[in-house]
PABAMAR-485693 format. One record per residue: residue number from 1; residue in three letters; x, y, z of N, C-alpha, C in turn. Coordinates in nm, 3 decimals, padded with zeros to 5 digits. Example, Ala and Ser with C-alpha at 12.3 -4.5 7.8 and 13.67 -1.06 7.14 Angstrom:
BEGIN
<node bake="1" lolo="Ala" n_u="01.319" n_v="-00.569" n_w="00.780" ca_u="01.230" ca_v="-00.450" ca_w="00.780" c_u="01.320" c_v="-00.330" c_w="00.780"/>
<node bake="2" lolo="Ser" n_u="01.285" n_v="-00.225" n_w="00.708" ca_u="01.367" ca_v="-00.106" ca_w="00.714" c_u="01.290" c_v="00.003" c_w="00.787"/>
REM end
This chain:
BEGIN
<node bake="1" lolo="Unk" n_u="-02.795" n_v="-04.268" n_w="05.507" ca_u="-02.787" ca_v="-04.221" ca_w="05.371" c_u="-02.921" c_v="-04.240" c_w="05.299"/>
<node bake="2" lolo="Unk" n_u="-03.007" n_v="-04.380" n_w="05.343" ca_u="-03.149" ca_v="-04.375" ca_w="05.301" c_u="-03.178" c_v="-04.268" c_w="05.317"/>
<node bake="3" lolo="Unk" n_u="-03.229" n_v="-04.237" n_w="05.383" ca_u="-03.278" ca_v="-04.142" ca_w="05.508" c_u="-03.297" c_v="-04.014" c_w="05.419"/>
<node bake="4" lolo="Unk" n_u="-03.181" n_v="-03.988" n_w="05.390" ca_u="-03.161" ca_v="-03.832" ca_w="05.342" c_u="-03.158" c_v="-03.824" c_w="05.208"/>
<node bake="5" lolo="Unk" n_u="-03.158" n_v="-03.935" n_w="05.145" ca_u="-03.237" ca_v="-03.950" ca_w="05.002" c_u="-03.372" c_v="-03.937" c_w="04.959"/>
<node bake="6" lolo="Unk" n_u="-03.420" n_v="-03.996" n_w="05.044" ca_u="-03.572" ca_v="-04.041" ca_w="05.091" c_u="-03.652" c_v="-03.891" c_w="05.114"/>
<node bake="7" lolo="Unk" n_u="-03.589" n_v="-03.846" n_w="05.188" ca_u="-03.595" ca_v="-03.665" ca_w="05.240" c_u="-03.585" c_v="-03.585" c_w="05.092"/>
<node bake="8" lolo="Unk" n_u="-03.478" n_v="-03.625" n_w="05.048" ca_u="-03.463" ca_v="-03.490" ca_w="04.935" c_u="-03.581" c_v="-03.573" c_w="04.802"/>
<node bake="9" lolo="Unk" n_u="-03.564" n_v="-03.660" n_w="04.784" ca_u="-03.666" ca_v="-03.755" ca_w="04.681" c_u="-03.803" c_v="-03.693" c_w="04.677"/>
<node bake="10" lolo="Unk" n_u="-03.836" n_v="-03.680" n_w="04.818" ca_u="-04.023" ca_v="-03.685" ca_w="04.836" c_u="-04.046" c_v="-03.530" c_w="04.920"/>
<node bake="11" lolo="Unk" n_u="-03.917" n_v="-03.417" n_w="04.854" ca_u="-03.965" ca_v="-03.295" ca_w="04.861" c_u="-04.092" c_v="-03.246" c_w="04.828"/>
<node bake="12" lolo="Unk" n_u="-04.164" n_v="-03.168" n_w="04.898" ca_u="-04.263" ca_v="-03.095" ca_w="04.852" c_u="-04.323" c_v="-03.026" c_w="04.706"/>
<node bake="13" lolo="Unk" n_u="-04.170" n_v="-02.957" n_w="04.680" ca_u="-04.161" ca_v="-02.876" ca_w="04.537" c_u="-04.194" c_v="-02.978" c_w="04.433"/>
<node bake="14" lolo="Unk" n_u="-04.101" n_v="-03.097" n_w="04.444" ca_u="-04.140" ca_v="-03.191" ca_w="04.356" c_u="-04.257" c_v="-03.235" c_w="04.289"/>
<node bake="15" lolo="Unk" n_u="-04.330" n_v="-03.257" n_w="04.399" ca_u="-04.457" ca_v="-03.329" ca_w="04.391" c_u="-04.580" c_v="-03.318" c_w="04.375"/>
<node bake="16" lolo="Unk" n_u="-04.557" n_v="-03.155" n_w="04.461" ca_u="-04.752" ca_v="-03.066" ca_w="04.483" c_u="-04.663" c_v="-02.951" c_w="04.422"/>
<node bake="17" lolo="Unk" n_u="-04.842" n_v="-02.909" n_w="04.412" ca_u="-04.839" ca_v="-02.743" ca_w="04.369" c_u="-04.762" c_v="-02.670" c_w="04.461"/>
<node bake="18" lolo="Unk" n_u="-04.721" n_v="-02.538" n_w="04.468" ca_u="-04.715" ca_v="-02.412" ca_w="04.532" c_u="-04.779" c_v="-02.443" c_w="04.663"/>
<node bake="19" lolo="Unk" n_u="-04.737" n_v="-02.386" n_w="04.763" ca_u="-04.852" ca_v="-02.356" ca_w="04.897" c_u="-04.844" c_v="-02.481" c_w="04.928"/>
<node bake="20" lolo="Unk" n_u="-04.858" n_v="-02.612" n_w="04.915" ca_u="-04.893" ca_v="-02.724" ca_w="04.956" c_u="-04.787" c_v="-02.795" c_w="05.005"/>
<node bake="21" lolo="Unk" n_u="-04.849" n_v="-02.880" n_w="05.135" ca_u="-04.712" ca_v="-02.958" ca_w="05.194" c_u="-04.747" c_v="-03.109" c_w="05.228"/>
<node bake="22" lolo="Unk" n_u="-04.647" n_v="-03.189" n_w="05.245" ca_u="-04.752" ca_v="-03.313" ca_w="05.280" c_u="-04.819" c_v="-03.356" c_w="05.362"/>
<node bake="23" lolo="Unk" n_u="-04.789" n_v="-03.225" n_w="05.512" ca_u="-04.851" ca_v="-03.233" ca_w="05.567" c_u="-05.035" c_v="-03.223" c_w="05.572"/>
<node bake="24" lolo="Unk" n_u="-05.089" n_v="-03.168" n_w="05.472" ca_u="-05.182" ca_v="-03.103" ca_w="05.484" c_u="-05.249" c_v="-03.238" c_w="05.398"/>
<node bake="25" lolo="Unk" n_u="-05.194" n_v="-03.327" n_w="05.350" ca_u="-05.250" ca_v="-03.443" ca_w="05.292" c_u="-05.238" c_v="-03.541" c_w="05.384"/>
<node bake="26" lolo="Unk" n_u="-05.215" n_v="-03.500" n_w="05.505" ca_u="-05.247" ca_v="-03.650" ca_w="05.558" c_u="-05.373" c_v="-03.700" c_w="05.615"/>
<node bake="27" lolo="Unk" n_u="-05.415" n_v="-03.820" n_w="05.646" ca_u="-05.516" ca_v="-03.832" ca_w="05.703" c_u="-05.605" c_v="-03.836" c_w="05.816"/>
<node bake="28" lolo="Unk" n_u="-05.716" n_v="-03.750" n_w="05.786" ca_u="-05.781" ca_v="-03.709" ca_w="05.894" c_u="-05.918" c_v="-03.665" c_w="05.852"/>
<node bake="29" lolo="Unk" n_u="-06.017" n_v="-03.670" n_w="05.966" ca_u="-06.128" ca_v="-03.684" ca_w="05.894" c_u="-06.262" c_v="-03.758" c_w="05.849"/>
<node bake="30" lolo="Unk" n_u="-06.181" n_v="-03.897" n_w="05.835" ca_u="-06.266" ca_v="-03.999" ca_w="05.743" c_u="-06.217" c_v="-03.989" c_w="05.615"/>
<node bake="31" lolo="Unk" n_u="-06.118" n_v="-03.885" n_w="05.584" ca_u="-06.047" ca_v="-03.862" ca_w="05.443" c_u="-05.908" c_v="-03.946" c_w="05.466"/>
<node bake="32" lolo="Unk" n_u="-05.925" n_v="-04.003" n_w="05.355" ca_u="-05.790" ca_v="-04.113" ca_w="05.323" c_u="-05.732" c_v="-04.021" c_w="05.146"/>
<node bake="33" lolo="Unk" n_u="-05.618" n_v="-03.982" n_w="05.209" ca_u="-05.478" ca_v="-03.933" ca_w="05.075" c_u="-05.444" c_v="-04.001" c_w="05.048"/>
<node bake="34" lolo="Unk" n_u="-05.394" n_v="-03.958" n_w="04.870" ca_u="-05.300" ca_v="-04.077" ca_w="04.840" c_u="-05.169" c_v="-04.064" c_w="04.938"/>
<node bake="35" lolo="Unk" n_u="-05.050" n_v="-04.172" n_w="04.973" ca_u="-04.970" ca_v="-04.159" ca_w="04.988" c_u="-04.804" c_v="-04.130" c_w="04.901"/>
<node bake="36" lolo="Unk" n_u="-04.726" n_v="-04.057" n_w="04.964" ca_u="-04.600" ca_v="-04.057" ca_w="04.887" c_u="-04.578" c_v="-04.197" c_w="04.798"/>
<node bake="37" lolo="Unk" n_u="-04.546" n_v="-04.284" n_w="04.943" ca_u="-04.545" ca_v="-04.447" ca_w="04.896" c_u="-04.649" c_v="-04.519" c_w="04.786"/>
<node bake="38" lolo="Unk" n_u="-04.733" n_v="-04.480" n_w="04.736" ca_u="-04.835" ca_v="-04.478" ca_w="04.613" c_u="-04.770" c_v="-04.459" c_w="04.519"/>
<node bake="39" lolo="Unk" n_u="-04.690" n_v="-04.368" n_w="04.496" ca_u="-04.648" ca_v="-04.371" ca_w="04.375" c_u="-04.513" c_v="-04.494" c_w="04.342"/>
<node bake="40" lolo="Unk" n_u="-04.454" n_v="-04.521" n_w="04.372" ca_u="-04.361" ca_v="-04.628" ca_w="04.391" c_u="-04.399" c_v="-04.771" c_w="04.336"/>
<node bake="41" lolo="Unk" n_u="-04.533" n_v="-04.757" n_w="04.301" ca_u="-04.641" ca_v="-04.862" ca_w="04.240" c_u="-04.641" c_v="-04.860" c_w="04.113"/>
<node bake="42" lolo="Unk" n_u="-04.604" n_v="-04.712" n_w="04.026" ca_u="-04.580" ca_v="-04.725" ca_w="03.903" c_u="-04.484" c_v="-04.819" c_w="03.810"/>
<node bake="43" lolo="Unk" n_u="-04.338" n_v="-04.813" n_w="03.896" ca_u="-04.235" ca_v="-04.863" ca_w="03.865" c_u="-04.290" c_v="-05.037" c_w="03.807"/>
<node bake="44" lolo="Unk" n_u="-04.342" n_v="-05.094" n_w="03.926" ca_u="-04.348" ca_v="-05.223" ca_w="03.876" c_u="-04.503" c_v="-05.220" c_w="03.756"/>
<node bake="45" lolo="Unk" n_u="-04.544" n_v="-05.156" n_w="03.742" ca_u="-04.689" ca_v="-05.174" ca_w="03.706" c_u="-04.619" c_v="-05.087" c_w="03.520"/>
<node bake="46" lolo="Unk" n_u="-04.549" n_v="-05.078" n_w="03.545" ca_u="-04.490" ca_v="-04.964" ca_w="03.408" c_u="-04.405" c_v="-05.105" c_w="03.308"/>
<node bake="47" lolo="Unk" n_u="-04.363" n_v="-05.206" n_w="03.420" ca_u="-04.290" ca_v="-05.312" ca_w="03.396" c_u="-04.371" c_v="-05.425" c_w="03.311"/>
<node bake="48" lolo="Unk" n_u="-04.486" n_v="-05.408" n_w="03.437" ca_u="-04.576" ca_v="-05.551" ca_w="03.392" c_u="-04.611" c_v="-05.497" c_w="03.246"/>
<node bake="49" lolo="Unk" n_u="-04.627" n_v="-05.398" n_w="03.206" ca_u="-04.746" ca_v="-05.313" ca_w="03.058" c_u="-04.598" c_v="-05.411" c_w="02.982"/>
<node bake="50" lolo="Unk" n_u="-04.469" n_v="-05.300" n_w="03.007" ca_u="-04.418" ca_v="-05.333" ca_w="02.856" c_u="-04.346" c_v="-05.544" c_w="02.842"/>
<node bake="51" lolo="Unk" n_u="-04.361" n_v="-05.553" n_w="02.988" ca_u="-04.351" ca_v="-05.733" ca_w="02.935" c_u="-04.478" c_v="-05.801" c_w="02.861"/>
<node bake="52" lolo="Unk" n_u="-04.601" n_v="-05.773" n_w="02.909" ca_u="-04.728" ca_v="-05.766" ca_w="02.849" c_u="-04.722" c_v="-05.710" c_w="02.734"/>
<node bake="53" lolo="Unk" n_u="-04.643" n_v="-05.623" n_w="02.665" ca_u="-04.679" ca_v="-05.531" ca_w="02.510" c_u="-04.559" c_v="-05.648" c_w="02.455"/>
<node bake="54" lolo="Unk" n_u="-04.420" n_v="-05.676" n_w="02.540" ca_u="-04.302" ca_v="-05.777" ca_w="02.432" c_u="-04.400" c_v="-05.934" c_w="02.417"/>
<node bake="55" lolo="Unk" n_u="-04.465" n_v="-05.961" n_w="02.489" ca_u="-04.520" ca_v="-06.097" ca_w="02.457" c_u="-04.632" c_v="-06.072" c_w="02.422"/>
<node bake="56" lolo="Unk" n_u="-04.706" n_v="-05.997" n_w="02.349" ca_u="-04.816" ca_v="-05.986" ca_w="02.261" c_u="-04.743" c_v="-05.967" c_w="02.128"/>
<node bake="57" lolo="Unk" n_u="-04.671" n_v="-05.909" n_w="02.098" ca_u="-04.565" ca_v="-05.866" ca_w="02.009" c_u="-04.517" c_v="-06.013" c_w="01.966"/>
<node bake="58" lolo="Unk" n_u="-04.473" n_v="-06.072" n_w="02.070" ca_u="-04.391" ca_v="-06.203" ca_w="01.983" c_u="-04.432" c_v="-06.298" c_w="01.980"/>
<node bake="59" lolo="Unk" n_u="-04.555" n_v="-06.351" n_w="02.040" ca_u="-04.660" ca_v="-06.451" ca_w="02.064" c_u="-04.753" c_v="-06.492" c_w="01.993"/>
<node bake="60" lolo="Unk" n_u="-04.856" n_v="-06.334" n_w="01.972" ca_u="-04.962" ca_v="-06.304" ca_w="01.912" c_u="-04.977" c_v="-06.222" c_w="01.727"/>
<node bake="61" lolo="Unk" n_u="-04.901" n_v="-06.154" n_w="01.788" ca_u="-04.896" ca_v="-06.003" ca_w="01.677" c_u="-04.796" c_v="-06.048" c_w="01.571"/>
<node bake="62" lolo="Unk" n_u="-04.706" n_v="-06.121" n_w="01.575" ca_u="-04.610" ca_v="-06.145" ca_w="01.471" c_u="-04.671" c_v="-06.324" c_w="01.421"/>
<node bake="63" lolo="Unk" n_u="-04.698" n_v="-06.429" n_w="01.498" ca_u="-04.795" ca_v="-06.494" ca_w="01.418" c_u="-04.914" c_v="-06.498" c_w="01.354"/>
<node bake="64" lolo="Unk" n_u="-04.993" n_v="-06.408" n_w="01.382" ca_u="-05.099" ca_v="-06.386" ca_w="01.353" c_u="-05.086" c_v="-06.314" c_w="01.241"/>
<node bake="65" lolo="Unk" n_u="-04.998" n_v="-06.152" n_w="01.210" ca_u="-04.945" ca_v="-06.117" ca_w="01.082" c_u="-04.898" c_v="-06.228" c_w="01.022"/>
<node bake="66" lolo="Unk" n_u="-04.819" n_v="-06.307" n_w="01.012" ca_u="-04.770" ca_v="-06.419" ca_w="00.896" c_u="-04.870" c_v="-06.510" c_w="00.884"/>
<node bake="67" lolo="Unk" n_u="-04.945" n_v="-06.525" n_w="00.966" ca_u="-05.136" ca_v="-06.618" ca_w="00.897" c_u="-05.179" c_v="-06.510" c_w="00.824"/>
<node bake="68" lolo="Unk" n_u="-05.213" n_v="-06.390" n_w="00.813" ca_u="-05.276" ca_v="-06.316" ca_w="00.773" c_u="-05.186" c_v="-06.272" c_w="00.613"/>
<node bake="69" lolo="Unk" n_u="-05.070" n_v="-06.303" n_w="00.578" ca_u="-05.001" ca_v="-06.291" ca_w="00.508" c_u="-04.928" c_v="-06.133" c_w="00.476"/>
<node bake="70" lolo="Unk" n_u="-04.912" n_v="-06.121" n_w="00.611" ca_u="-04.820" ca_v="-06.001" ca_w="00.611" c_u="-04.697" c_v="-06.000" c_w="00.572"/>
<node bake="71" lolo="Unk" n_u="-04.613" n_v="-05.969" n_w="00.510" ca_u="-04.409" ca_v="-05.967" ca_w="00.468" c_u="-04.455" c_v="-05.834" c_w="00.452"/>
<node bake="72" lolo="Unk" n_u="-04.243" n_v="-05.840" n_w="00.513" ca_u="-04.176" ca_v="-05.710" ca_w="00.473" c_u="-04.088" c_v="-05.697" c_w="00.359"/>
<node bake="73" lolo="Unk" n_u="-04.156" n_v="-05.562" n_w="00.268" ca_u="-04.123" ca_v="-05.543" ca_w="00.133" c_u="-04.002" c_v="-05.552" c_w="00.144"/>
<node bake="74" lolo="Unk" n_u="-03.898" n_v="-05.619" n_w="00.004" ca_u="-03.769" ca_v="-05.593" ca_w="-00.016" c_u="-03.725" c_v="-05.515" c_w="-00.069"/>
<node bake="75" lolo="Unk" n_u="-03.668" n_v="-05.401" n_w="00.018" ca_u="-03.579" ca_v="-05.287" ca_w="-00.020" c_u="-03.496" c_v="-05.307" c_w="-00.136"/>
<node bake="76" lolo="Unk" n_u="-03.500" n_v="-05.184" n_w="-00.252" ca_u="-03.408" ca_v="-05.213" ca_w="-00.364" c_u="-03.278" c_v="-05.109" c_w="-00.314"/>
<node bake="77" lolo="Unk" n_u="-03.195" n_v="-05.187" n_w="-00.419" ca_u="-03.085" ca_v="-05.097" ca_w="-00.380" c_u="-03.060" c_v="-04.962" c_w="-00.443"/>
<node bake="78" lolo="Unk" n_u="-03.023" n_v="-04.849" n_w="-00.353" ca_u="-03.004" ca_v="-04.704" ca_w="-00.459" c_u="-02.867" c_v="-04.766" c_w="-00.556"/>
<node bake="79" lolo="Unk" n_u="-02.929" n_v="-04.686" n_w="-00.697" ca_u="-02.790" ca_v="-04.699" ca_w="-00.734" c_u="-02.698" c_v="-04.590" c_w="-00.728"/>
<node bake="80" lolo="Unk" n_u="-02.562" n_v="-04.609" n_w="-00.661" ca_u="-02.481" ca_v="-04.484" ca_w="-00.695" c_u="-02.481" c_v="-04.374" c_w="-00.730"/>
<node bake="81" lolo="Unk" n_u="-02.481" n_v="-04.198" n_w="-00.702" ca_u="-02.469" ca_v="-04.089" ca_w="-00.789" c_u="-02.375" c_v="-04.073" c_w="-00.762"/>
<node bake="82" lolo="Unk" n_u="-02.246" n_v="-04.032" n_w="-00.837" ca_u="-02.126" ca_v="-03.954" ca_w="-00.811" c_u="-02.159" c_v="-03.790" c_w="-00.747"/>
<node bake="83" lolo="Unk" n_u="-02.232" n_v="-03.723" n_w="-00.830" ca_u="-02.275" ca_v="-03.609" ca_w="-00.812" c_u="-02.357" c_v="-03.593" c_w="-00.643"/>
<node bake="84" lolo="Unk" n_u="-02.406" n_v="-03.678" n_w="-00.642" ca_u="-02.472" ca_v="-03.624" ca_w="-00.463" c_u="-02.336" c_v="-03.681" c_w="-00.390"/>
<node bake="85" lolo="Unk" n_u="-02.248" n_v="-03.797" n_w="-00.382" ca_u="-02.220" ca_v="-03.828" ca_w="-00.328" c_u="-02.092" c_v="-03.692" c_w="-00.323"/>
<node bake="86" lolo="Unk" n_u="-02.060" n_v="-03.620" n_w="-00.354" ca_u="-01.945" ca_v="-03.535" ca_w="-00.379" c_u="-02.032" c_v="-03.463" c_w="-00.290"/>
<node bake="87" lolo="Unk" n_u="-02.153" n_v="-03.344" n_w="-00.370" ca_u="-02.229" ca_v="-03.267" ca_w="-00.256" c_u="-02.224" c_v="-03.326" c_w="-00.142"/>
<node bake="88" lolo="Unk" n_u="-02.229" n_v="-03.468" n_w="-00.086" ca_u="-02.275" ca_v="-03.484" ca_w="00.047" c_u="-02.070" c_v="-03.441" c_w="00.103"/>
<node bake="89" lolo="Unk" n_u="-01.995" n_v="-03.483" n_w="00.028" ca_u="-01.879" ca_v="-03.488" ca_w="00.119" c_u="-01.822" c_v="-03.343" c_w="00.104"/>
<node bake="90" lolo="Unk" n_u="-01.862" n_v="-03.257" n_w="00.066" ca_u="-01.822" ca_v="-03.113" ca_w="00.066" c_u="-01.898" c_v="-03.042" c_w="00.157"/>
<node bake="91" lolo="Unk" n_u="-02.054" n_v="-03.052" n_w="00.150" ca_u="-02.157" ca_v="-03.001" ca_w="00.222" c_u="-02.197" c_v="-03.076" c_w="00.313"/>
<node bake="92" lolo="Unk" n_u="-02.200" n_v="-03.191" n_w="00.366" ca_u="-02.248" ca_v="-03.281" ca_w="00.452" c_u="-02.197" c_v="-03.272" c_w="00.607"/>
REM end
C-alpha cells in the first residue's frame, strides 16, 4: 500500500513541467539532480521556522514590547442602535 502511494504521490504531472520525466533527472554525467526525496525536507524545516517564529513571539517580542511600553488600547463599548439593529435582522 506504501508502494502505490509513493507511485501515485511522486507522479510526474505533479512535479515537472510537460515533456519531463524523472527519468531524465537522474544522475549522470558528473551532474547530480535534486532528488524526489529532497523535497520531504521541507516538512520538518517548515516546522523548525514556525517553532522558531512561536518562541521569538513569546520570549523576545512580547517582553521586549512591555519594556518598550507597548499596551493594548481598551476597546470602548458601542452603544446600542435600535435602528441598525432592526436593519441588521431584516436585511442581515
Amino acid at each position: 500500500m506504501l508502494s502505490s502511494f509513493n507511485e501515485w504521490f511522486w507522479q510526474d504531472r505533479f512535479w515537472l513541467p510537460p515533456n519531463v520525466t524523472w527519468t531524465e533527472l537522474e544522475d549522470r554525467d558528473g551532474r547530480v539532480y535534486p532528488h524526489p526525496q529532497d523535497l520531504l525536507a521541507a516538512l520538518p524545516l517548515a516546522l523548525v521556522l514556525l517553532a522558531m517564529r512561536l518562541a521569538f513571539e513569546r520570549f523576545i517580542g512580547l517582553p521586549l514590547s512591555r519594556w518598550l511600553g507597548v499596551r493594548d488600547q481598551t476597546r470602548r463599548q458601542v452603544k446600542p442602535n435600535a435602528t441598525l439593529e432592526k436593519h441588521f435582522l431584516t436585511e442581515g
